[in-house]
C-alpha positions, 0 to 999 in steps of 0.5 A: 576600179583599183580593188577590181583590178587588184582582184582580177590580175591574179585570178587571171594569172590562176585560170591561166595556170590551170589553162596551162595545167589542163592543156598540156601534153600528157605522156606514158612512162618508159618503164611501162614497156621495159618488160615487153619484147616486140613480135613483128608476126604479132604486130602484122595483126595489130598493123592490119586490124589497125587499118594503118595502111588504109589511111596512111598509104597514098591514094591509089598505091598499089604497094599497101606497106609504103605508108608515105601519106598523103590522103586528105581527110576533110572535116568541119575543122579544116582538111586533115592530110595523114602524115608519113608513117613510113620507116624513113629516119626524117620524113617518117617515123623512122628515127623515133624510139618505142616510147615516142611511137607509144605516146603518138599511138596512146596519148597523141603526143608528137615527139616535139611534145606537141598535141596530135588532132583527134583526126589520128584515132587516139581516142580509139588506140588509148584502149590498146594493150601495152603487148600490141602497141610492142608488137605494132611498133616492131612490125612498124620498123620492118616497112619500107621507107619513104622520102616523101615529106608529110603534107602540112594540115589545112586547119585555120584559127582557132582550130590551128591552136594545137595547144587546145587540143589539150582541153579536147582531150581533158574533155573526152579523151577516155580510156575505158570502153564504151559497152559492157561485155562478157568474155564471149564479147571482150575479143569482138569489143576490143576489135571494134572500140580499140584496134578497128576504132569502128565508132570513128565513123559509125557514130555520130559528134558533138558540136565539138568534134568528140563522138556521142556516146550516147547514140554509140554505132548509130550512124553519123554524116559522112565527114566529106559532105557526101551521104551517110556512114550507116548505123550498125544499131539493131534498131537499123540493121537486122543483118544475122551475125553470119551475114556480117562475118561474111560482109567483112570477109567479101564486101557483099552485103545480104541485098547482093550489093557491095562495099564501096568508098572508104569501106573497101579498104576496111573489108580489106583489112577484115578479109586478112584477118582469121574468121574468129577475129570476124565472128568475134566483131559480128557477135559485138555488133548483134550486140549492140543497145538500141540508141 
């Protein structure tokens, strides 16, 4: 027992340092910006195509730009709220600098250097050009500000582990993009994979919460319980690449029915976009690999 015991006190102290190792908080390099100047007008794009306001604006606002948070997004893990985005010095963003906005956007890292959960599509925003998140950042700071304090998530053991999401991430965190593309397709994947992050919703999860590529865009259960997020696959849909581009544009889909739920707000976001942008997601999604 004594040799045993001799043998397990520093294997344990090792798998614990590599615990340590695995789940901690990874963070980009300030020089990496140093280079790059924000263009607000750019960053309205990024902001739109992004779908901040969408998540981040309290349910039922009229005023899109006051991103004061609040709306509840429930999940097997618990009931994630988003949090104030606004540029409020203490209840938002406000007082943060571009290299904490780019770790929150890109590696869900808080300025307290504490994990963001997955709730936040960081899996998605890690695809986002260092010229984009400049210029997301500079159109962030012209929003309003709002006093409204983030509500705290609903998330119980052992979820409520941030440390954990550590090991998430080591795990399916990916930089790369899923699919292939030529340069006809590359406008139309960035849109879907990074900035839209589509795949958040239009494909399904593993037991522990990470999209399975291997059925990318085949549809997934709607994380509140209630129906279906359909599939964009062309096994399911036989949508023309017309027909989608004028979807996003008006919410009617080729049957005369309409969008509704949370899509709403992403045909809104689509709508404010210039018709390439729509086309260029159309000719992604024709595109598409049968699962």
């Amino acid at each position: 027992m004594r040799k045993l015991l001799m043998l397990a006190i520093p294997a344990a102290v090792i798998a614990a340092g590599i615990g340590l190792w695995v789940t901690a908080p990874s963070t980009v390099e300030a020089a990496r910006f140093e280079a790059l100047s924000g263009d607000a007008a750019r960053g309205e794009t990024v902001f739109t195509a992004s779908g901040c306001a969408s998540c981040h604006t309290v349910k039922g606002s009229e005023d899109k730009l006051v991103l004061a948070g609040g709306q509840a997004f429930a999940s097997d893990f618990g009931t994630f709220y988003a949090p104030n985005i606004s540029s409020h010095p203490e209840e938002g963003i406000g007082g943060w600098s571009q290299i904490a906005f780019a770790n929150a956007v890109l590696r869900g890292v808080s300025p307290e250097g504490q994990h963001y959960y997955p709730a936040f599509p960081y899996t998605s925003y890690v695809r986002m050009t260092d010229a984009d998140l400049v210029d997301l950042w500079a159109y962030m700071q012209t929003l309003p500000a709002d006093a409204t304090p983030s509500k705290p998530h609903d998330v119980g053991f052992p979820f409520n582990i941030r440390r954990s999401v550590g090991g998430w991430k080591f795990l399916f965190m990916d930089d790369g993009f899923v699919t292939e593309a030529d340069s006809e397709l590359e406008r139309g994947r960035y849109l879907v994979e990074a900035l839209a992050h589509c795949a958040e919703c239009h494909t399904p999860r593993n037991a522990l919460g990470a999209l399975d590529t291997a059925r990318w865009m085949a549809g997934a259960p709607n994380p509140s319980g209630q129906g279906t997020i359909p599939p964009l696959t062309p096994d399911k849909l036989d949508w023309s690449a017309d027909d989608i581009a004028y979807y996003l544009e008006t919410g009617f889909t080729p049957e005369y029915d309409s969008a509704g739920g949370h899509m709403a707000a992403v045909i809104d976001n689509f709508s404010k976009l210039g018709p390439e942008d729509r086309a260029a997601v159309a000719a992604y999604v024709k595109a598409l690999p049968a699962p």
